[in-house]
C-alpha positions in Angstrom: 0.0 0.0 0.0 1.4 3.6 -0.9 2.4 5.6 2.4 1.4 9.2 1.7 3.1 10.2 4.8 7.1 9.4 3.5 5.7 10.5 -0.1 4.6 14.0 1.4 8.4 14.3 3.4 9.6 13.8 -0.1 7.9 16.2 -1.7 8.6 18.7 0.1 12.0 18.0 0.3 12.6 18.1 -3.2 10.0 21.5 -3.0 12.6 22.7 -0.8 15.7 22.3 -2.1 14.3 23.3 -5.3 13.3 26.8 -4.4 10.0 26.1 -5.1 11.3 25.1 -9.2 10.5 21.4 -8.5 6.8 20.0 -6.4 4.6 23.0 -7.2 2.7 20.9 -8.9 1.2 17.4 -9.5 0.1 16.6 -12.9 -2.2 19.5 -13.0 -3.0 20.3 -9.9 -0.6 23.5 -7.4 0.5 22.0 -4.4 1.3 24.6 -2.0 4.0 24.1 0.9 2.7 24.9 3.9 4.5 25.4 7.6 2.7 25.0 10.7 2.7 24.5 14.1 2.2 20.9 16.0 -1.0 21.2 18.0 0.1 18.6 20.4 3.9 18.6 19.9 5.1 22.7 19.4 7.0 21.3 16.8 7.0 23.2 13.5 5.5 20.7 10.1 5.2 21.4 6.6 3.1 19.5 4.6 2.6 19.5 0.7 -1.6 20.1 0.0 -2.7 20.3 -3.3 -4.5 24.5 -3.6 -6.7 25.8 -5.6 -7.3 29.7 -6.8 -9.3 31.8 -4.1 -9.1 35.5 -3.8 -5.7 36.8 -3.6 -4.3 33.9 -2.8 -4.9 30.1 -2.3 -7.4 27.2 -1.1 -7.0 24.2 0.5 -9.4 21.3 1.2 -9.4 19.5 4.4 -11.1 16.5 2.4 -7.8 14.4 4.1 -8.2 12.1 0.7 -12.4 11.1 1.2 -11.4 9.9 5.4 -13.5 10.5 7.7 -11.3 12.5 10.1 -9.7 15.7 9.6 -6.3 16.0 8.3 -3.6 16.7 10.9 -2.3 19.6 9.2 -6.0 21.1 9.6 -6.4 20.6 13.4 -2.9 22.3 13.5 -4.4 25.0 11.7 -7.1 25.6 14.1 -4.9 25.6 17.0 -2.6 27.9 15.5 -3.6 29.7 12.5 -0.5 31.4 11.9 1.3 29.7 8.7 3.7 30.4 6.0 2.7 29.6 2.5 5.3 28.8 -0.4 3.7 29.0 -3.8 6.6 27.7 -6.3 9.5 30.1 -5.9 7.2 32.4 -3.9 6.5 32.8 0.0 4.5 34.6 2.5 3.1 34.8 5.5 -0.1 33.8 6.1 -3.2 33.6 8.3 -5.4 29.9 8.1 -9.0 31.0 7.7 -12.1 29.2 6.8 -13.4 30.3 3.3 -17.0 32.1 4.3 -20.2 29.8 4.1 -21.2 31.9 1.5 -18.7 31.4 -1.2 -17.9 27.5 -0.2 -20.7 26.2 -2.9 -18.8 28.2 -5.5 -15.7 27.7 -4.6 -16.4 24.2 -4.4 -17.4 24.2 -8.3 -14.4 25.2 -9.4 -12.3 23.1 -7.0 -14.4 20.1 -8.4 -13.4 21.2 -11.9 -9.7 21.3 -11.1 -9.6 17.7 -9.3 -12.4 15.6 -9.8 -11.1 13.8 -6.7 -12.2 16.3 -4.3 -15.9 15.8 -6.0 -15.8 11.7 -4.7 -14.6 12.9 -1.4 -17.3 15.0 -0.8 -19.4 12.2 -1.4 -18.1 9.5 0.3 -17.4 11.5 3.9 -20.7 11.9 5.7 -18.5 15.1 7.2 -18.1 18.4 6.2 -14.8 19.1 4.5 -13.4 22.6 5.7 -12.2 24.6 3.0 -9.1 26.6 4.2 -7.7 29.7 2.7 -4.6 31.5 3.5 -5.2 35.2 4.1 -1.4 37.6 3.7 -0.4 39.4 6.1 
């Protein structure tokens, strides 16, 4: 079975030591690189999650691949919202925020039309994903 955890360290290794040249993307899809904060363990994590146009900046599903809990990196989020975003060769600071309940349905659309994956995740997960957007500061 594929590990997505070692496959994540990886990728944003090579993200990394690319200067953002190598991992922005997979297939079609942006990934961005994103640093938080261990809720439980202080320690500082950055994950690769796959983003999606929103505003000035980026979106992020908490869809955790169609399970039925939340993603770590999302509960990390919550506790500490404070993150810094790389974007290819580009980073910033950033503030985790849920995308307002009035433009999820939309933004939803055109995540759906990006990654048809996120589409079966919403169906199979009796939860609601979070959508998660990264406000600069």
């Amino acid at each position: 079975m594929f590990n997505w955890k070692y496959f994540g360290k990886f990728h944003a290794l090579l993200y990394k030591a690319s200067g953002g040249r190598y991992g922005d993307r997979m297939g079609w899809i942006k990934v961005a690189l994103v640093d938080t904060v261990g809720r439980k363990s202080g320690k500082k994590r950055t994950v690769p999650i796959a983003c999606y146009p929103y505003r000035d900046s980026v979106a992020v599903s908490a869809s955790n691949s169609g399970q039925e809990r939340h993603p770590a990196w999302y509960l990390n989020m919550q506790s500490e919202p404070q993150v810094m975003v790389q974007l290819g060769k580009e980073r910033f600071a950033a503030i985790a925020e849920e995308v307002p309940d009035e433009e999820r349905e939309e933004l939803w659309k055109t995540i759906v039309e990006i990654n048809k994956h996120q589409g079966e995740y919403l169906e199979k997960v009796s939860r609601r994903i979070p959508l998660m957007w990264f406000r600069r500061v």
